[in-house]
DOVEXDREN-864641 format. One record per residue (C-alpha): z, y, x; residue in three letters. Coordinates in steps of 0.5 Angstrom, whole numbers, plus 500, padded with zeros to 3 digits. Each point is the difference from the previous one (the first is absolute). Last residue first. Layout:
<sites>
ZYXALA
...
</sites>
This chain:
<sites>
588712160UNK
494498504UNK
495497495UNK
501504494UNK
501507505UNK
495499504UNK
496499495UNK
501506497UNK
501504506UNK
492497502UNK
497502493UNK
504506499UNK
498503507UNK
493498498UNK
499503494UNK
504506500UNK
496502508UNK
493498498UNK
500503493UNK
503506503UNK
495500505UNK
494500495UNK
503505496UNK
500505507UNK
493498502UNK
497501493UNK
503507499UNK
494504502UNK
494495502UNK
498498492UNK
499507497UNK
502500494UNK
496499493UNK
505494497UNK
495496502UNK
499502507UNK
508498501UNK
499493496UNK
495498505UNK
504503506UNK
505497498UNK
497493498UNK
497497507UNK
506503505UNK
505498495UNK
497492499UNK
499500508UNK
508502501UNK
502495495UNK
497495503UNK
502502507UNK
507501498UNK
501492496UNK
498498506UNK
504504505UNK
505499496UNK
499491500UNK
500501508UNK
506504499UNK
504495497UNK
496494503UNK
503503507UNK
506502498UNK
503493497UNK
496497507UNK
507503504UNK
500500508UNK
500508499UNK
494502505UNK
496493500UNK
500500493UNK
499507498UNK
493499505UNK
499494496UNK
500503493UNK
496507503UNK
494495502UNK
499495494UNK
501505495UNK
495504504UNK
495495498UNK
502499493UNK
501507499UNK
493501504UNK
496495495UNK
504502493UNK
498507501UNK
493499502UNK
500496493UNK
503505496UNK
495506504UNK
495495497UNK
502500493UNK
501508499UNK
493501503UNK
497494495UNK
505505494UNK
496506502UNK
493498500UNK
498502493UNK
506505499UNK
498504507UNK
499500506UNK
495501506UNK
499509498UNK
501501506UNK
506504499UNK
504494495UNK
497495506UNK
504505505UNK
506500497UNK
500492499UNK
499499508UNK
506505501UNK
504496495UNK
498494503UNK
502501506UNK
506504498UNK
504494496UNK
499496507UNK
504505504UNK
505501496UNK
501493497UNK
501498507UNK
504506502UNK
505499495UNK
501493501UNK
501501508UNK
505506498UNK
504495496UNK
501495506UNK
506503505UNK
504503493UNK
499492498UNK
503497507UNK
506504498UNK
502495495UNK
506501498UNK
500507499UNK
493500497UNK
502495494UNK
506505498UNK
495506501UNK
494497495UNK
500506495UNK
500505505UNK
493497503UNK
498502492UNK
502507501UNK
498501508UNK
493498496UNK
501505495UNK
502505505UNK
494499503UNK
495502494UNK
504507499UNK
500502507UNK
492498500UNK
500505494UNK
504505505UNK
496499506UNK
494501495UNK
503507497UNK
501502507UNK
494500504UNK
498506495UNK
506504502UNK
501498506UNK
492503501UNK
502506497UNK
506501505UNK
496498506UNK
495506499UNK
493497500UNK
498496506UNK
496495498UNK
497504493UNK
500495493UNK
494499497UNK
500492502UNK
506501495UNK
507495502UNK
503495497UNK
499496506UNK
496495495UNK
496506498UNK
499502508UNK
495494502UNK
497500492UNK
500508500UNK
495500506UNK
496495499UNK
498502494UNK
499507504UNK
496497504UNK
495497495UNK
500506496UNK
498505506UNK
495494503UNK
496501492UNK
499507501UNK
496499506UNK
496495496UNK
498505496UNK
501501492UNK
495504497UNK
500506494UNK
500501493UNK
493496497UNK
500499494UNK
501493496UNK
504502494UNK
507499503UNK
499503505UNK
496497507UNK
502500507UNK
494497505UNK
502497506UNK
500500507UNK
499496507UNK
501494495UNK
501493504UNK
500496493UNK
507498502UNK
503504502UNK
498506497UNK
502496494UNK
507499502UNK
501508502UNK
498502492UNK
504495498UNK
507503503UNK
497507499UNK
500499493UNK
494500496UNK
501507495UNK
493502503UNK
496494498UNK
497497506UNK
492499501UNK
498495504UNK
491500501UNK
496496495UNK
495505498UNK
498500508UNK
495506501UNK
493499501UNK
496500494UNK
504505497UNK
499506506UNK
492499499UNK
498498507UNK
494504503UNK
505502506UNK
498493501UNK
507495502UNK
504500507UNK
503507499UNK
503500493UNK
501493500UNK
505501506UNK
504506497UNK
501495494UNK
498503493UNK
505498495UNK
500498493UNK
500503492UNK
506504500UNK
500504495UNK
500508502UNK
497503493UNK
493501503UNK
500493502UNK
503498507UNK
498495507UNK
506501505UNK
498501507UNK
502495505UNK
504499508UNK
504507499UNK
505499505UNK
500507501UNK
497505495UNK
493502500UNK
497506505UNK
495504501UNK
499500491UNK
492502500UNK
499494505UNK
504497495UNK
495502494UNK
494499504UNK
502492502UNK
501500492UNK
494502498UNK
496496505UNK
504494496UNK
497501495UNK
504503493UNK
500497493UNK
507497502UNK
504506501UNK
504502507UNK
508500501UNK
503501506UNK
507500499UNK
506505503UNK
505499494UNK
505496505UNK
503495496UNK
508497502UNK
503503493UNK
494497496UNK
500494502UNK
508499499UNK
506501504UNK
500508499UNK
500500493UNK
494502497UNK
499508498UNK
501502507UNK
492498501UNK
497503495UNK
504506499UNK
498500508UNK
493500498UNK
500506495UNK
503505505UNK
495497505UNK
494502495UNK
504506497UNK
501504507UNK
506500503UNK
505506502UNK
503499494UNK
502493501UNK
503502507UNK
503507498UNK
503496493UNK
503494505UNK
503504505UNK
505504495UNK
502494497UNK
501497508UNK
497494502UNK
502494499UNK
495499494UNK
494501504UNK
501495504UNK
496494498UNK
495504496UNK
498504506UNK
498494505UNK
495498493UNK
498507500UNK
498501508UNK
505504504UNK
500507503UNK
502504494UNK
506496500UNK
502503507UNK
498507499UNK
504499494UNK
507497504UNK
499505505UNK
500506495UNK
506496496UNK
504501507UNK
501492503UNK
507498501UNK
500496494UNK
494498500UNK
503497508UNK
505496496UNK
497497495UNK
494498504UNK
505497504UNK
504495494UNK
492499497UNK
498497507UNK
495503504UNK
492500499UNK
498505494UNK
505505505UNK
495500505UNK
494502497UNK
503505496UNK
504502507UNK
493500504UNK
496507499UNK
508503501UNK
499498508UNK
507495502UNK
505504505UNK
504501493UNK
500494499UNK
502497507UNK
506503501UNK
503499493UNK
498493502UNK
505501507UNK
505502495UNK
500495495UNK
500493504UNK
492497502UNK
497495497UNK
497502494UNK
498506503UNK
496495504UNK
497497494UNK
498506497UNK
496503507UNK
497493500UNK
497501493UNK
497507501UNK
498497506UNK
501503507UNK
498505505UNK
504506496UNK
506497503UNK
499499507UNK
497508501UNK
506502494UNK
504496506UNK
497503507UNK
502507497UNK
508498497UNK
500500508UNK
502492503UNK
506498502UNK
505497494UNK
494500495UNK
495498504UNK
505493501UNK
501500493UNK
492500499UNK
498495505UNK
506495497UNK
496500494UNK
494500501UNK
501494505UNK
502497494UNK
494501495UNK
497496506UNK
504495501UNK
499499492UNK
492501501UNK
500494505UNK
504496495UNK
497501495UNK
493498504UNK
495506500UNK
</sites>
């Protein structure tokens, strides 16, 4: 379904909830409701305000609030945990898969936590220390535990029996995984090989030895690239002695990818992608608020270096009517290259062997359009103020600007990574402060030897 016939859908859900919920019985809601996905139901609780979510939770059947809590956001699975008895919360957790498991159990409740892993037995409880062990933005963490994994000394018809014995294997499982008697990994044994070669075939004879393997404390970023471009389905994840732990789906991967887009769209706000839509006001203030006030800090040193050309501005108030298109320029210039070195660095298309080429190109296009729009802005002020003085002042600031702005927007968020931060959060709010600070100074500065 095309993105945006799926976003009017998701809408229409929307707005057909809230008006079930103003007109209708709370009947015909749960009937609604418990029609839907798991991850639909989580996207319209992250849609709708406090009350009328509170409303649809509890109509929700208990066999799918662990379903539906492993979707929602960190902020709102929070809230409703909280909401939730610990009976709820281990009927709930003893629902999910182990991996699903491992990226909530440690917001549950002490006390729910002992009931769930005592309620395991040994194999799933030993699965889940594998996977809680790795940090949750590596292989390791994304792994579900649920590979198929057969011996290479068998035929094929011994595998055949042995899934048929099974009556199921995991969703997308595209391959088995081919073991020793100590759980090394020896290669993969696609499904389509499986059911295409003689039921005589030796396991070893068929199984691709050369198969993508990927150590468990890869991380997500890397294990989402090379998804991408060997157009995996799913992935053997491996210790550091070459055992088997578990897979990487390609449905994993999706999740990863989203949400790296999530936090670079909302990092340069200086919001969490985590964070709940309709949280309560004052905790969103909150949050919101140490961004509004670095960024406060930043114009103050604008409005500190504008303060030191007053005498010149009051002489001349063409200049008061000019300085917000130099600031605009560089600006606006600044954050494309910064937006298209932000997304390099998170491709993994930059680094120090092609850097400083980015760098030199980024100068170029820098020059070319300040000499363009140079050109323009110096023509337009003359024609506005009667005064070539002006024009080739702010020309020249403009120039000097976008120059400035393309260097910045290359080498901060470079420098950012290479100080171990995260190149979106804080990049936007430096830039426009060089942008500002550089191309008021440049323009009053000019002014101020030229026209006084």
């Amino acid at each position: 379904m095309p993105e945006s016939a799926e976003r009017e859908k998701r809408q229409q859900r929307l707005d057909q909830f809230s008006q079930a919920l103003e007109h209708d019985t709370l009947a015909n809601v749960r009937g609604m409701l418990n029609h839907l996905h798991p991850a639909e139901i989580a996207h319209l609780l992250e849609s709708l305000p406090h009350h009328e979510r509170s409303l649809l939770w509890d109509l929700l059947d208990a066999e799918v609030n662990g379903d539906v809590l492993l979707h929602v956001n960190d902020d709102l699975r929070a809230s409703l945990i909280g909401e939730m008895d610990a009976d709820e919360l281990v009927a709930a957790a003893e629902g999910m898969e182990t991996d699903d498991l491992a990226d909530i159990l440690l917001e549950l409740p002490s006390a729910v936590i002992d009931e769930v892993l005592q309620a395991m037995d040994e194999q799933n409880r030993h699965r889940l220390e594998s996977v809680m062990s790795y940090p949750e933005d590596t292989a390791g963490g994304l792994m579900n535990v649920d590979a198929v994994t057969v011996r290479p000394d068998v035929t094929l018809d011994v595998v055949l029996r042995y899934l048929r014995l099974r009556g199921e294997i995991p969703e997308t499982t595209d391959a088995l995984f081919v073991v020793d008697r100590d759980d090394r990994y020896l290669g993969q044994l696609p499904l389509t090989v499986l059911l295409t070669q003689l039921p005589v075939k030796m396991v070893r004879d068929v199984m691709l030895s050369e198969g993508e393997s990927i150590s468990a404390t890869t991380s997500a970023t890397e294990v989402a690239g090379l998804f991408e471009h060997r157009d995996l389905v799913s992935a053997p994840v491996l210790d550091e002695n070459h055992r088997l732990l578990g897979r990487i789906t390609i449905d994993d991967v999706v999740d990863v990818i989203r949400d790296e887009a999530d936090h670079s769209m909302m990092s340069m706000a200086g919001l969490d992608e985590e964070s709940d839509m309709f949280a309560p006001a004052t905790v969103s203030a909150r949050q919101r608020g140490v961004w509004l006030g670095l960024n406060l800090a930043t114009a103050l040193l604008a409005s500190w270096v504008i303060g030191l050309f007053d005498a010149t501005i009051e002489q001349v108030v063409a200049l008061a009517v000019l300085m917000p298109i130099v600031a605009s320029m560089g600006g606006i210039a600044g954050s494309q290259t910064l937006t298209l070195v932000i997304r390099g660095i998170a491709l993994g298309q930059i680094g120090r062997a092609n850097a400083r080429k980015l760098l030199m190109k980024e100068i170029t296009i820098g020059i070319l359009n300040g000499a363009l729009w140079a050109v323009v802005v110096a023509a337009v002020a003359i024609l506005w103020f009667g005064n070539y003085q002006i024009g080739w002042i702010i020309g020249a600031a403009i120039i000097v600007n976008l120059l400035v702005a393309a260097v910045a927007g290359a080498c901060i968020p470079l420098f950012l990574k290479k100080m171990g931060a995260d190149p979106a959060l804080g990049g936007g709010v430096i830039l426009t402060t060089v942008t500002d600070v550089v191309g008021f100074f440049v323009f009053l500065g000019l002014a101020s030897l030229v026209l006084l």
